[in-house]
Structure formats: structure tokens, C-alpha cells
VOGU-3710 file (C-alpha; in Angstrom, 3 decimals, decimal comma):
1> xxxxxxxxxx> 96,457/159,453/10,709  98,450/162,618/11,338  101,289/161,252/10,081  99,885/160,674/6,987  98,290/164,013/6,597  101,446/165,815/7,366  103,201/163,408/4,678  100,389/163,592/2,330  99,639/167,606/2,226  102,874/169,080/3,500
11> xxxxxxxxxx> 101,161/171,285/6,341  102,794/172,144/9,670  102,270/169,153/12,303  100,729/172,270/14,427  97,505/172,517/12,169  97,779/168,720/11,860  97,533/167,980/15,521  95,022/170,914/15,728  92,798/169,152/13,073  92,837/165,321/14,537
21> xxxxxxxxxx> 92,650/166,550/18,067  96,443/165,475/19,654  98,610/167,045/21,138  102,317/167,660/19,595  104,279/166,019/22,313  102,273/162,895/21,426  102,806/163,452/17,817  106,537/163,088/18,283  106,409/160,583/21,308  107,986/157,056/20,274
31> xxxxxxxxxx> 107,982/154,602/22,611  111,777/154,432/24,075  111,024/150,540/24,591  110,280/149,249/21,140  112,999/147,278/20,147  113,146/145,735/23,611  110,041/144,226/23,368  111,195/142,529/20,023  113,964/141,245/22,235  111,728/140,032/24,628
41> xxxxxxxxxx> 109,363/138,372/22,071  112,724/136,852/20,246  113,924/135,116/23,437  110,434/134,120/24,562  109,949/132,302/20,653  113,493/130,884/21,374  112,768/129,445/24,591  109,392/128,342/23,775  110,831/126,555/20,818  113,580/124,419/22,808
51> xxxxxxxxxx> 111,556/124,186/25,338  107,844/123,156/24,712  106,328/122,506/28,091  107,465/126,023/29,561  105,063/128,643/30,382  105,998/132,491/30,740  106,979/132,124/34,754  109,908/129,805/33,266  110,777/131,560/30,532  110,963/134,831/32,908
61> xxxxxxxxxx> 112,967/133,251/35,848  115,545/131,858/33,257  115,844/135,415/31,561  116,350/136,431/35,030  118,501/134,168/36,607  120,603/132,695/34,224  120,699/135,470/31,305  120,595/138,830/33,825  118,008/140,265/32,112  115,393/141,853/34,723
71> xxxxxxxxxx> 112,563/142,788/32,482  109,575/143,231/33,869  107,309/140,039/34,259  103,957/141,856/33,625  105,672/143,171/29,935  106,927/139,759/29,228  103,565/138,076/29,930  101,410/140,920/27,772  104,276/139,723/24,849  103,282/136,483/25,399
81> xxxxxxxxxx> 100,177/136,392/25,424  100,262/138,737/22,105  102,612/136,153/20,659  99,584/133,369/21,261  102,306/131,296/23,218  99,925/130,472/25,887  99,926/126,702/27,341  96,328/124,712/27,526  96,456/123,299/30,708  93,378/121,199/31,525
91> xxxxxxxxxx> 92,435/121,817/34,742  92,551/118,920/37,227  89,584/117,263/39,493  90,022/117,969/42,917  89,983/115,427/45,279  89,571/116,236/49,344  91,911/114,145/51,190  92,835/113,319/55,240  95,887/115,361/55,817  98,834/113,796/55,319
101> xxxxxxxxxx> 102,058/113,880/57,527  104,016/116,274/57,172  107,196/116,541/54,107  110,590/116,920/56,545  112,669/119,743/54,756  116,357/118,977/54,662  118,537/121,847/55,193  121,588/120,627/53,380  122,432/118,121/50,095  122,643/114,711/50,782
111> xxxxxxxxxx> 120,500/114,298/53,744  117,328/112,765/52,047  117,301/111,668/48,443  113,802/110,500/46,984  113,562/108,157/44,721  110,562/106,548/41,963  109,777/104,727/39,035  108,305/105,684/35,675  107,200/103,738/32,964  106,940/104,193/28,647
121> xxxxxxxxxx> 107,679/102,610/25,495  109,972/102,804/22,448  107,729/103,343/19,173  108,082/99,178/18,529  105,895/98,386/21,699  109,003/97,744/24,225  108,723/98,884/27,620  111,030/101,613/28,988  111,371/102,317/32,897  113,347/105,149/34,377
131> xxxxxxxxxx> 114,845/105,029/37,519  114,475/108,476/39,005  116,498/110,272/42,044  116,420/113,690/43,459  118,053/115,272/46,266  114,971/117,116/48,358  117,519/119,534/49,137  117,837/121,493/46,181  115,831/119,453/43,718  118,720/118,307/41,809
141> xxxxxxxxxx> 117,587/114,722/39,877  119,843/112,153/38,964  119,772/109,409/36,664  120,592/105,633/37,837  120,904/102,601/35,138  122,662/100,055/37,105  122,262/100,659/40,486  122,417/103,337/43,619  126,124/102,624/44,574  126,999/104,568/40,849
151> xxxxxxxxxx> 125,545/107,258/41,800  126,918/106,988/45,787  130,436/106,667/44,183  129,873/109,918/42,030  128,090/112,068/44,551  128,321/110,924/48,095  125,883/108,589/50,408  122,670/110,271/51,450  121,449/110,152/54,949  118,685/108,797/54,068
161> xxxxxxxxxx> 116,595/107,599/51,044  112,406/108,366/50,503  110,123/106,063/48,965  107,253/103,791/48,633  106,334/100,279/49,199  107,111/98,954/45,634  108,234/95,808/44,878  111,764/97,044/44,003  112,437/98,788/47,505  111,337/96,243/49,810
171> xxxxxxxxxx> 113,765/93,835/48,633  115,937/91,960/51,368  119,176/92,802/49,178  118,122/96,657/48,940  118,078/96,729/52,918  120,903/94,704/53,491  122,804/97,233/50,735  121,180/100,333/53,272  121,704/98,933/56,107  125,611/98,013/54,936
181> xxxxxxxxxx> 125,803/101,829/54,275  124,196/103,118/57,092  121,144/104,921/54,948  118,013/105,045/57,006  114,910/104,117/54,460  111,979/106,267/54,877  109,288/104,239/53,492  105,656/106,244/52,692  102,413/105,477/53,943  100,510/103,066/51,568
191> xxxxxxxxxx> 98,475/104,845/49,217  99,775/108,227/49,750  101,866/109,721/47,321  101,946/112,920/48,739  104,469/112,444/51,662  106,787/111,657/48,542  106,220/115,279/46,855  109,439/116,031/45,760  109,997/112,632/43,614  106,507/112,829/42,201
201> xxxxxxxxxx> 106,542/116,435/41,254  110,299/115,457/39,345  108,428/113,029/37,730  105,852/115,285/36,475  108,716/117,491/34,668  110,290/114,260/33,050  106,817/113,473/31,751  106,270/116,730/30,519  109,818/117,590/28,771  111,191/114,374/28,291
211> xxxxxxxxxx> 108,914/111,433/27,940  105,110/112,920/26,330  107,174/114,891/23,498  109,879/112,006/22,122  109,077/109,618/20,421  112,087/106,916/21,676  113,150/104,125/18,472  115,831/102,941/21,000  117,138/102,845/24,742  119,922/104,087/23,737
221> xxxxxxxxxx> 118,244/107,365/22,210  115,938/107,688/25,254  119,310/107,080/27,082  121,051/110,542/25,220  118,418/112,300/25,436  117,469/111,607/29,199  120,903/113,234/29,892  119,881/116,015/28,216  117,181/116,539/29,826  118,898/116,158/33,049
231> xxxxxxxxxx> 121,778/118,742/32,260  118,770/121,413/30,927  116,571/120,632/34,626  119,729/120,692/36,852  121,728/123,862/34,903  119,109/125,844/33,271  115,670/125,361/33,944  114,079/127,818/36,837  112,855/126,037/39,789  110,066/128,211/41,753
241> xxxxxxxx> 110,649/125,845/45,338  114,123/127,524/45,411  114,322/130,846/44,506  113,409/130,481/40,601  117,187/129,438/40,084  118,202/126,338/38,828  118,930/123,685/41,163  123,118/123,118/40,481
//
């Protein structure tokens, strides 16, 4: 308003600020971080955008991590929430269980890879399973279309190799294949999905950013854009368990 009197009536800003009650150093006082913030709310629409299932702690631990920018995490979240950018999360029913064993921590890649199922569909009814891997280490997932000794052959053999009592794992020919290689199998209690955390947290992210947005006309589309996917969660996506960097 005092800006507009001074334009309007041509007075000095002294009888302006006098008038509406301000001070002069406030009249003149522009805030030094204005176009920053239209940085911040140009990179938070960008990554938003690309990437629909991230909420502000992402899109601040990538802007930190892998673009060195170190704004402040409070300014970035009062953006985003201006920007209406916030994710509805229904909340989840708790259930009280026993506690389970406890998760071993590896201290080094390859030591203990975990490893799951996951199932969908391509838009003409046909089923689509994933085979999903991830190296507890440093959460790094892989994806496996033929079989484990690929991905042995590209990375290394694990120590050992989490998972449950499926079908698929307790298979004669997958223990003779372990026991061949000298992996020890760490099978999970029945019915308790929690000793294999690590693999059924990974799933929750492919759910999220790969499977629940695409809709998949082919395996060989799901196939593309599973790696992808993969590339984005092992090169650029923030990972809280490990320092908000991404796992490679």
C-alpha cells in the first residue's frame, strides 16, 4: 500500500511510511532470497513430475546429494506445501506383533542378498511376475529374468541369500545350485515377513514407482521400463537407511 501511494501521489516515502505506520528500512527491504525460492519450487515441480511417488524428504536428499544444492529442508517443505505437492498417504492399521528375530546387518556388498516375488498384469489380463534382488548391504536391487547365475556372473556370488518358504526357493535344484556355490540359504520364519525387511521394503518402492503408475501392453515394455526404474533407484533416488544417498 505504500508503494502505491508513493507511485500514485508523488510524496516522499518518509511521509508515506509515516502515514501507513512502517518503517523505511522495511519500505526498501526485498527479500535477498526471492528468486531462489522459484528455483526451489522449479526443481521440486521437476522432480515431482518425473517422479510421482516422491515426497519432499526425496526430493530434498536428491537436491542434496546428487545436485549439491544444500537448501534448507524447512524452506523447501514451506514451498511445497505452498505448491499443493503434498502426497495422501492413507494411514495404515496397526497390528501388535511377537517380536521377531532380529535383521543381521552386513557390513560389506555381497554378503547377504535378499530376494522376493511380485506379481501384476499387462492391460490384456496376462500375468506379470518380477523377480526381485537386493544386496542388504547398500540396498542396491537387481533385476533377474533367467536365473541367479546371470546376475552371479555380472556381480559376484553372495555369501549368502535371504528368503522365504515359497514354492520357488525350496526347490531341490535351487539347493543343489547353492549348495554347488557354496551360498548359505537363510530361509525366514513362516509367516513373518519382517525378518525379510530389506526385500519387502524394495518391493514397496517397485510398487509405488514402477508397477501402480504403468500401465504395461507388453513384457517387453514392463521389461524397458523396469530397467529404468532400476538405474533411477540404484543412481539417483535418495535412500534414508544409508545416509540419504543413493545406493551405487
Amino acid at each position: 500500500m505504500a508503494q502505491s501511494a508513493y507511485a500514485h501521489y508523488g510524496t516522499s516515502i518518509r511521509l508515506v511510511c509515516s502515514v501507513f505506520g512502517i518503517s523505511e528500512s522495511g519500505y526498501h527491504y526485498q527479500a535477498p532470497l526471492a528468486t531462489e525460492n522459484a528455483e526451489i519450487a522449479d526443481w521440486l515441480l521437476r522432480l515431482t513430475t518425473a517422479n510421482t511417488r516422491w515426497g519432499v524428504g526425496l526430493c530434498c536428499l536428491y537436491l542434496r546429494h546428487v545436485k549439491g544444492f544444500f537448501w534448507n529442508q524447512k524452506r523447501a517443505y514451506r514451498i511445497y506445501r505452498e505448491l499443493k505437492l503434498n502426497l495422501r498417504i492413507k494411514p495404515e492399521r496397526r497390528i501388535k506383533r511377537s517380536k521377531p528375530e532380529a535383521l543381521s546387518v552386513p557390513t560389506a556388498i555381497n554378503q547377504v542378498w535378499s530376494i522376493d516375488f511380485m506379481s501384476d498384469s499387462l492391460t490384456d489380463g496376462r500375468l506379470l511376475r518380477t523377480f526381485n534382488i537386493l544386496d542388504d548391504y547398500n540396498r542396491e536391487g537387481f533385476r533377474v529374468i533367467r536365473s541367479l547365475e546371470q546376475i552371479i556372473e555380472w556381480r559376484g556370488k553372495p555369501d549368502a541369500i535371504r528368503l522365504d518358504n515359497g514354492l520357488e526357493y525350496i526347490a531341490q535344484s535351487l539347493i543343489d545350485r547353492a549348495n554347488g556355490r557354496q551360498i548359505t540359504l537363510l530361509y525366514i520364519q513362516t509367516g513373518k515377513p519382517t525378518q525379510n525387511t530389506y526385500i519387502e521394503r524394495f518391493n514397496c518402492t517397485v510398487r509405488h514407482e514402477w508397477l501402480d503408475p504403468n500401465l504395461f501392453e507388453s513384457v517387453e515394455q514392463a521389461q524397458g521400463l523396469a530397467t529404468k526404474c532400476l538405474w533411477t533407484y540404484n543412481n539417483q533416488r535418495p535412500h534414508t537407511a544409508i545416509g540419504g544417498v543413493p545406493p551405487r
